[in-house]
C-alpha positions as CSV (number, residue, x, y, z in Angstrom):
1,X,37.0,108.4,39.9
2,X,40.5,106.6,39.2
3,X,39.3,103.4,39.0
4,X,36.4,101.4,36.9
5,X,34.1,99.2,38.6
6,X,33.1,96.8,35.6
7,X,35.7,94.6,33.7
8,X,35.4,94.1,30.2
9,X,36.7,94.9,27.0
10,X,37.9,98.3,26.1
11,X,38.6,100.0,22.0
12,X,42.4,100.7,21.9
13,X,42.8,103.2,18.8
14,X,45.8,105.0,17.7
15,X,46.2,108.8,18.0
16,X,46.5,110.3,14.9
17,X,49.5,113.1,15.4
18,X,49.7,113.3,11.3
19,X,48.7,116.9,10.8
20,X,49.8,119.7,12.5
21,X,46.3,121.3,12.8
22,X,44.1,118.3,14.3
23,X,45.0,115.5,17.2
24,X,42.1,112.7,16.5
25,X,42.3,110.3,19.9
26,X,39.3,108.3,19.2
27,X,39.4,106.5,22.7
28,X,37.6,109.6,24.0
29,X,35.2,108.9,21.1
30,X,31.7,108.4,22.3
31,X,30.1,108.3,18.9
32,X,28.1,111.1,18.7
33,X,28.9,111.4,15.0
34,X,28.5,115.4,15.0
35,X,32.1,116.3,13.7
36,X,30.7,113.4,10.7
37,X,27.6,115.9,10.5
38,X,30.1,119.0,10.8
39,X,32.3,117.7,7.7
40,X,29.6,115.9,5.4
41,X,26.9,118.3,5.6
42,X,27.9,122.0,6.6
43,X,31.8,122.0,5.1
44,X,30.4,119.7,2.6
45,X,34.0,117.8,2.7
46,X,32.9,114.4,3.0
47,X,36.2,113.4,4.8
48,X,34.4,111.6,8.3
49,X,32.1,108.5,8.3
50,X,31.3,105.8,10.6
51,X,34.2,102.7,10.2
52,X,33.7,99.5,11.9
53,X,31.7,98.0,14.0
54,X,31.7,96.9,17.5
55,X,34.7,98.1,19.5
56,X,36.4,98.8,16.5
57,X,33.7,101.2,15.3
58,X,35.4,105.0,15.0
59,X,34.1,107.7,13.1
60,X,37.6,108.0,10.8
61,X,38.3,108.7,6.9
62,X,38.1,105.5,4.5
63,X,40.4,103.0,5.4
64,X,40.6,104.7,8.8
65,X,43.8,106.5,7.0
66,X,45.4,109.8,9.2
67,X,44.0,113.1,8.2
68,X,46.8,114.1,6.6
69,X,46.1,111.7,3.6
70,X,43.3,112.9,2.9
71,X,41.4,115.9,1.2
72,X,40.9,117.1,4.6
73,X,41.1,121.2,4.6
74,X,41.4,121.4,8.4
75,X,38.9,124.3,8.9
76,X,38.8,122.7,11.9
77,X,34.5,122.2,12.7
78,X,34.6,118.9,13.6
79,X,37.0,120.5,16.3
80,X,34.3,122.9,17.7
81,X,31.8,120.5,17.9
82,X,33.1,117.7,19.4
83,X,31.5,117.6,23.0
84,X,34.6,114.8,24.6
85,X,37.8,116.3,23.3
86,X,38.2,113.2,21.1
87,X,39.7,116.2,18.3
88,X,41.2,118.8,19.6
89,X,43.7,121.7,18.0
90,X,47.6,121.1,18.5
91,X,49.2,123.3,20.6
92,X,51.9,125.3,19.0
93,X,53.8,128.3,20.8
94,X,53.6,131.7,19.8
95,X,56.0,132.9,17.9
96,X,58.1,135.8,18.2
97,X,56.9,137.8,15.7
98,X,52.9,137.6,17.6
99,X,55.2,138.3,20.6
100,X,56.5,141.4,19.3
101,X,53.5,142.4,17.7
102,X,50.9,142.3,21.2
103,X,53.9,143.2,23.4
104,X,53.9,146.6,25.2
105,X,57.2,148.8,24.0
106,X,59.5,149.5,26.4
């Protein structure tokens, strides 16, 4: 499926690359709200809530500010249970030192 067969109106949100522990793209959002549930209730952080409404709803920090402004401690649950990839983990390289460390010696 490459192609969508009804026109309308679509959200256009930013990416938030702010942190280098969490990617929010909240165009994959589908508004479940369970990484809202995962911060408010189990962390008990109280970063995520619902913003907006209508195609400018997003489930974002107040004032839909980047992560990295906030009191966020990027334990990273609203990660594991996001069920769309809207937040996923950045991808970092290893480094040398995990290299050397799980490496066979010669």
């Amino acid at each position: 499926m490459l192609e969508v067969k009804y026109q309308g109106e679509k959200a256009h949100h930013e990416i938030d690359l702010a942190n280098e522990s969490i990617v929010r793209d909240m165009n994959k959002c589908i508004y479940c709200r369970r990484c809202e549930m995962a911060c408010n209730t189990i962390q008990t952080v109280g970063i995520l809530s619902g913003v907006d409404r209508g195609f400018m709803a997003t489930v974002a920090p107040t004032s839909k500010r980047p992560l990295a402004e906030t009191k966020c401690v990027f334990c990273g649950q609203c990660v594991a249970v996001c069920p769309v990839g809207a937040l996923n983990e950045v991808d970092r390289p290893m480094t040398s030192g995990w290299r050397s460390t799980t490496s066979p010696r010669p």
